[in-house]
N, CA, C and O of each residue as an XYZ file, in Angstrom:
424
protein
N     -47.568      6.123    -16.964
C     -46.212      5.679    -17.202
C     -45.203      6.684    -16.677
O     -44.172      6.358    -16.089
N     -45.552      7.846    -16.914
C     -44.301      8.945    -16.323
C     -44.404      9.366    -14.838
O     -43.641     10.150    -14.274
N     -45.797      8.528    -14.120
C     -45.571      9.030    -12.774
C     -44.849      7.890    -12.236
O     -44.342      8.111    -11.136
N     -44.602      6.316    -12.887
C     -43.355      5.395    -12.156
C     -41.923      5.879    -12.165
O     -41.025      5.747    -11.333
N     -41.970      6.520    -13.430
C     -40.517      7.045    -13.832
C     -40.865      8.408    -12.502
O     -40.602      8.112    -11.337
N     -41.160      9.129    -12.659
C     -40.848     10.145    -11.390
C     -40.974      9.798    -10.004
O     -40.510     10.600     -9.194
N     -41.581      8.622     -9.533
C     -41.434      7.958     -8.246
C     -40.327      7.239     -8.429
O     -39.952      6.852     -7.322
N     -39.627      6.873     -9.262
C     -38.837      6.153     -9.080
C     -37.161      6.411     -9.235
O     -36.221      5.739     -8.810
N     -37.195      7.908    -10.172
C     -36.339      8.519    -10.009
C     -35.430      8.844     -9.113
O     -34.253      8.814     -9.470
N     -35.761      9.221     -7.772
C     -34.899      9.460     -6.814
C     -34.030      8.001     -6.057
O     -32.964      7.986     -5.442
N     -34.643      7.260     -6.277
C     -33.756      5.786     -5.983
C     -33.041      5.327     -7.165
O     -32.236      4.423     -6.941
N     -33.158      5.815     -8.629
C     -31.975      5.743     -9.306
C     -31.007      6.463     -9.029
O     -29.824      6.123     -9.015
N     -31.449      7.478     -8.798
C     -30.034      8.741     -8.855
C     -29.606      8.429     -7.658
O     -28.383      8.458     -7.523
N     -30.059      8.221     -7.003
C     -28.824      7.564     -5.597
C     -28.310      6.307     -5.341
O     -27.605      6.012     -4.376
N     -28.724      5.485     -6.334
C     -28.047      4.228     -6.831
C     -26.952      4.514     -7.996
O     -25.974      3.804     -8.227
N     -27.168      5.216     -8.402
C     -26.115      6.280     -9.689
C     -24.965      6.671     -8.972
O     -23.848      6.336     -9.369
N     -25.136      7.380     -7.903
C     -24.544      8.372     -6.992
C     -23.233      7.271     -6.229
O     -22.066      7.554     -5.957
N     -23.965      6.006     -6.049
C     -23.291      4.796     -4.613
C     -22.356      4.328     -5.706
O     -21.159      4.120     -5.506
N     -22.984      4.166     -6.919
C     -22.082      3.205     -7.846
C     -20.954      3.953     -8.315
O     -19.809      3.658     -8.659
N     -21.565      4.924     -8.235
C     -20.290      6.021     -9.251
C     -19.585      6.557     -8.835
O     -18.902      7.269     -9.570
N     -19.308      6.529     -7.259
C     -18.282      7.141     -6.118
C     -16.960      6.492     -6.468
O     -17.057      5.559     -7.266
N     -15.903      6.753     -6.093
C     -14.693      6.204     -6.305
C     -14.250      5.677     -4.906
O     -14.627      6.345     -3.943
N     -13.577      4.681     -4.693
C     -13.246      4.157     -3.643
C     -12.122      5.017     -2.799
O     -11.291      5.754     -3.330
N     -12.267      4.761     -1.250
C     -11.609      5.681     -0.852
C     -10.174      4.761     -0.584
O     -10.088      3.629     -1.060
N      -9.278      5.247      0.067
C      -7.820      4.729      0.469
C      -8.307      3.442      1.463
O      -8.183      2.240      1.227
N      -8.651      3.820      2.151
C      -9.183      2.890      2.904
C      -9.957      1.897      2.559
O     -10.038      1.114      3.506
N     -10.671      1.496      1.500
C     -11.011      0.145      0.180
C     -10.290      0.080     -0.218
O     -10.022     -1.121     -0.235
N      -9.272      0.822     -0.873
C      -7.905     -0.033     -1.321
C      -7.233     -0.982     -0.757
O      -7.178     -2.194     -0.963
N      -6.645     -0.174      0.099
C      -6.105     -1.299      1.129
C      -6.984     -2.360      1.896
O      -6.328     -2.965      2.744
N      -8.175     -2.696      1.815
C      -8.675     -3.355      2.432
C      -9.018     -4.338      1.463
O      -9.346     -5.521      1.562
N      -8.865     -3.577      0.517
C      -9.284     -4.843     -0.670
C      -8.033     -5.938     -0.941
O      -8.337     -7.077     -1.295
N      -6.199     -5.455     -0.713
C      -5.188     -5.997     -0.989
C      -5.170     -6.777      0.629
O      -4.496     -7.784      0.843
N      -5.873     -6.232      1.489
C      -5.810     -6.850      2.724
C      -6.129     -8.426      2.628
O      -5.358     -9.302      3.022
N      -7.754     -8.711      1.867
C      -8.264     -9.599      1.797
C      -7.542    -10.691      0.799
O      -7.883    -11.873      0.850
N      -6.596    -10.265     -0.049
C      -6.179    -11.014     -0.799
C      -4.416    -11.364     -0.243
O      -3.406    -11.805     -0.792
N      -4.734    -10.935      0.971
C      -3.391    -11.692      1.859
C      -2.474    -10.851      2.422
O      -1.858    -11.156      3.443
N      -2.301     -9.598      1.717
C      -0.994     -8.529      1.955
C      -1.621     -7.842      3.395
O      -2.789     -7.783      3.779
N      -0.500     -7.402      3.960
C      -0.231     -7.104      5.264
C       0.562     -5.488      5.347
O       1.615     -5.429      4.712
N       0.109     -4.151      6.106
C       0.485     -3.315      6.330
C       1.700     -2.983      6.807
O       1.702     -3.002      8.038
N       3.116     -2.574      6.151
C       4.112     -2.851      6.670
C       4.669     -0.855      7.476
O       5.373     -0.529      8.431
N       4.014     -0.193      6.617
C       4.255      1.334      6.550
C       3.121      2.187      6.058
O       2.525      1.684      5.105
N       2.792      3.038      6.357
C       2.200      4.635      5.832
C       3.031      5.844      6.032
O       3.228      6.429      7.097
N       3.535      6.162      4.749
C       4.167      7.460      4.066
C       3.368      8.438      4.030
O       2.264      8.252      3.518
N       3.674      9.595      4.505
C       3.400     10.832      4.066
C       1.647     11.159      4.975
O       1.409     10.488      5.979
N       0.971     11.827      4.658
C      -0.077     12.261      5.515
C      -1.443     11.822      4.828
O      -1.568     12.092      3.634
N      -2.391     11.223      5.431
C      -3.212     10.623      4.407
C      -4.491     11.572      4.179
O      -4.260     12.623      4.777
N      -5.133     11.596      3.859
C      -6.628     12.297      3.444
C      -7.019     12.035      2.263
O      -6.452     11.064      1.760
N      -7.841     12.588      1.588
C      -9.146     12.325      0.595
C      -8.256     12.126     -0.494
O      -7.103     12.513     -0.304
N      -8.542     11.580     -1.657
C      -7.386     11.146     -3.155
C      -8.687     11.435     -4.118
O      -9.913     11.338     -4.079
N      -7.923     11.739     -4.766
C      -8.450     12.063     -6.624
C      -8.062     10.780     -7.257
O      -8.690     10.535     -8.286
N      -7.306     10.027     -6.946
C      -6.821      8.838     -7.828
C      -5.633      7.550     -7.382
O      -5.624      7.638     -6.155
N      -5.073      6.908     -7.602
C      -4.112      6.130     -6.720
C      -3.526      5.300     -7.959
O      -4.078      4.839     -8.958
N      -2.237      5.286     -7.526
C      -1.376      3.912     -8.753
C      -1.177      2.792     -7.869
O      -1.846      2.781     -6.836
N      -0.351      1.820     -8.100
C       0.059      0.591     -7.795
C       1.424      0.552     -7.822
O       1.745      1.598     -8.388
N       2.350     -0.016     -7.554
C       3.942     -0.287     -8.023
C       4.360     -1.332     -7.324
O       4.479     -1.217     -6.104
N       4.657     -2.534     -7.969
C       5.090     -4.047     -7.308
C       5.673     -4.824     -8.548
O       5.304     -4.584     -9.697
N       6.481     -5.642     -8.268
C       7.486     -6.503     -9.162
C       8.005     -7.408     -8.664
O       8.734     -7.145     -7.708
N       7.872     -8.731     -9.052
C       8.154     -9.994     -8.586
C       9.545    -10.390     -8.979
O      10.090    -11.415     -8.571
N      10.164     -9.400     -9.907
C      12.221    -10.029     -9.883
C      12.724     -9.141     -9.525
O      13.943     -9.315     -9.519
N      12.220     -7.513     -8.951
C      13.291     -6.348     -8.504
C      13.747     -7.204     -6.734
O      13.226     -7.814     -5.801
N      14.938     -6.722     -7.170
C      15.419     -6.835     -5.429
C      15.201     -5.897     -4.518
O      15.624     -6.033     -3.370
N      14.551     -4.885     -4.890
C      14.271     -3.880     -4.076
C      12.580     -3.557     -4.606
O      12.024     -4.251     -5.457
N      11.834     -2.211     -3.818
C      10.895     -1.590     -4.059
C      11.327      0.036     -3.777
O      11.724      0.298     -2.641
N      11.266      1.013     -4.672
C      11.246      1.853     -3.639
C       9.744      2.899     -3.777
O       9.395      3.409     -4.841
N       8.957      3.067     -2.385
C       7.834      3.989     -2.407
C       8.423      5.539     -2.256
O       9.338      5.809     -1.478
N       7.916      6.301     -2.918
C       7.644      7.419     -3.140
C       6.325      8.280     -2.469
O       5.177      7.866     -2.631
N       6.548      9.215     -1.892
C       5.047     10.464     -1.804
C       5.698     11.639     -1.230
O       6.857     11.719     -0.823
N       4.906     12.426     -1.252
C       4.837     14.105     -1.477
C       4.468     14.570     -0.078
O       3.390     14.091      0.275
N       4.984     15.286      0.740
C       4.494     16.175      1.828
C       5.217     17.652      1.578
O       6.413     17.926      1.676
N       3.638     18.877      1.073
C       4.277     20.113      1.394
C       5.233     19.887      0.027
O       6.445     19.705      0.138
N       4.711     19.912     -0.970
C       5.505     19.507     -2.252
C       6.627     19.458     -2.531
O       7.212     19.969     -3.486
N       7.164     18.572     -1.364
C       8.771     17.962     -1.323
C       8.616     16.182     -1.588
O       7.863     15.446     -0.951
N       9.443     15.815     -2.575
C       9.177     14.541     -2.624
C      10.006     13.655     -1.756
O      11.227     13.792     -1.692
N       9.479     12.924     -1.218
C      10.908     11.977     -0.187
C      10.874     10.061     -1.103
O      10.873      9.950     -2.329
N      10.856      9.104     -0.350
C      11.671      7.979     -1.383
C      11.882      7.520      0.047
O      12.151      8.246      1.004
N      11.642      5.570      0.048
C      12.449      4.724      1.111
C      12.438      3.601     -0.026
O      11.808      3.404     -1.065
N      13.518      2.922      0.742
C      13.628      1.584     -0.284
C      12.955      0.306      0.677
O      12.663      0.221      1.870
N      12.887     -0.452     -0.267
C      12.153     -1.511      0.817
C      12.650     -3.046      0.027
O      12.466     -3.251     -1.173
N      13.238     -3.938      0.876
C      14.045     -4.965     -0.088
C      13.111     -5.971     -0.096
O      12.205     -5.931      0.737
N      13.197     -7.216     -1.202
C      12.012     -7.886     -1.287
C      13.386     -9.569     -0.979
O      13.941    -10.329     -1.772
N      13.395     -9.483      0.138
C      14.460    -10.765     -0.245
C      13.350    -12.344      0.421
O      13.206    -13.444     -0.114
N      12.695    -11.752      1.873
C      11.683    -12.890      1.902
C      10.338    -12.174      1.436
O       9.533    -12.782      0.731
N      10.155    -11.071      1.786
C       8.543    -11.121      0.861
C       8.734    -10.093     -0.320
O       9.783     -9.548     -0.663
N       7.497     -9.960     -0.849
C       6.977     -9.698     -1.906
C       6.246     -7.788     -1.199
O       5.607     -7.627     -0.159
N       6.565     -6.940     -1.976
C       6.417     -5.624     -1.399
C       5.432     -4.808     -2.507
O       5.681     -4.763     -3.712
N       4.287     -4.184     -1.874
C       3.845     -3.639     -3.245
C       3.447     -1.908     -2.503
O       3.305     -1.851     -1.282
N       3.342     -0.973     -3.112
C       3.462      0.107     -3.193
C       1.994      0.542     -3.622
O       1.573      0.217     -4.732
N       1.123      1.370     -2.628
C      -0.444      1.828     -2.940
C       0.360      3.462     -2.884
O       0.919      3.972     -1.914
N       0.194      4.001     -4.206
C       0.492      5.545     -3.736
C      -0.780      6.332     -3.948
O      -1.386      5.963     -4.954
N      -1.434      7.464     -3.175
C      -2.495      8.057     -3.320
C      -1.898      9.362     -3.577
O      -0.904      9.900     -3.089
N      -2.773      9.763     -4.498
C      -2.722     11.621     -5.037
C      -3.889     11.825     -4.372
O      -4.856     11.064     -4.373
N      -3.767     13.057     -3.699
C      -4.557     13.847     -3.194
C      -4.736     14.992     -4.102
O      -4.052     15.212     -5.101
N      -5.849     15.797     -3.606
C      -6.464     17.209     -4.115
C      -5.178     18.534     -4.349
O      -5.126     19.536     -5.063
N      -4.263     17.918     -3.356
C      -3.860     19.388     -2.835
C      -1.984     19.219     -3.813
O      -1.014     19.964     -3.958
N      -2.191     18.436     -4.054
C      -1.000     17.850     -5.070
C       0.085     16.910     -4.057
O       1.077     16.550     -4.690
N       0.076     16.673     -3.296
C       0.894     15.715     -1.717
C       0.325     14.660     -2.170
O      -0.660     14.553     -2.901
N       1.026     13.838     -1.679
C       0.690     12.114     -2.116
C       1.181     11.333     -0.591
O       2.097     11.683      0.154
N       0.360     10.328     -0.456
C       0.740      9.468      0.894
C       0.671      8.170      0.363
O      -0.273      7.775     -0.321
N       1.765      7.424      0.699
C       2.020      5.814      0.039
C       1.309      4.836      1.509
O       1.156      5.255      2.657
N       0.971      3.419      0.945
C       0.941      2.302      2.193
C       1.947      1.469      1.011
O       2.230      1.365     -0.182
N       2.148      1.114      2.031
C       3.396      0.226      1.552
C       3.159     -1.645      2.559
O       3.575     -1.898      3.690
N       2.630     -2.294      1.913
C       2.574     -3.492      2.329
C       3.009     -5.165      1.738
O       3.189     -5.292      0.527
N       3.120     -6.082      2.422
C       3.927     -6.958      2.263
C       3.155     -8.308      2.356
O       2.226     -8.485      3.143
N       3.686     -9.373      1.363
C       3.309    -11.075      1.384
C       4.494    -11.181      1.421
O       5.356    -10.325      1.221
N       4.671    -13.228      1.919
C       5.095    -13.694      1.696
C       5.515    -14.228      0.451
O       4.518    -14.519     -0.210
N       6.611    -14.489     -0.170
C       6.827    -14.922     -1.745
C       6.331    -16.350     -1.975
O       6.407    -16.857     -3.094
């Protein structure tokens, strides 16, 4: 019984390993891709993320994205009058943040 469990060990832990990764920037956006939204901008400098928010609202008349280069924060506004605007912001390691900023139709 304990020599299946030790043959079989190393294909759990790297099924452990695949599942338990966090998605990179690039599945994010590919995932809002598939559900219709369209790349309108990329803010700030992109590389590896520790984590990512969201920011979108269906009655603001505006959006505005936010991110970090060189720990200065900058800000654009983005108006939602024919589409619908949503805001992917990524935190990186190094404390800098890089936004995609993409768009539907309403």
């Amino acid at each position: 019984m304990i020599s299946f469990f030790a043959k079989q060990f190393p294909i759990y832990s790297l099924l452990l390993l695949v599942v338990g990764c966090a998605p990179s920037a690039h599945d994010i956006v590919e995932e809002w891709k598939a559900k219709g939204w369209t790349i309108v901008d990329v803010l700030g400098t992109e590389g590896s993320i520790k984590r990512h928010g969201k920011l979108m609202s269906d009655q603001a008349q505006a959006v505005e994205a936010s991110w970090v280069e060189k720990g200065r924060r900058k800000t654009k506004v983005y108006p939602q009058k024919r589409d619908r605007i949503l805001v992917l912001r990524f935190f990186k390691d190094d404390d800098d943040q890089f936004a995609v900023v993409m768009k539907k139709r309403k």
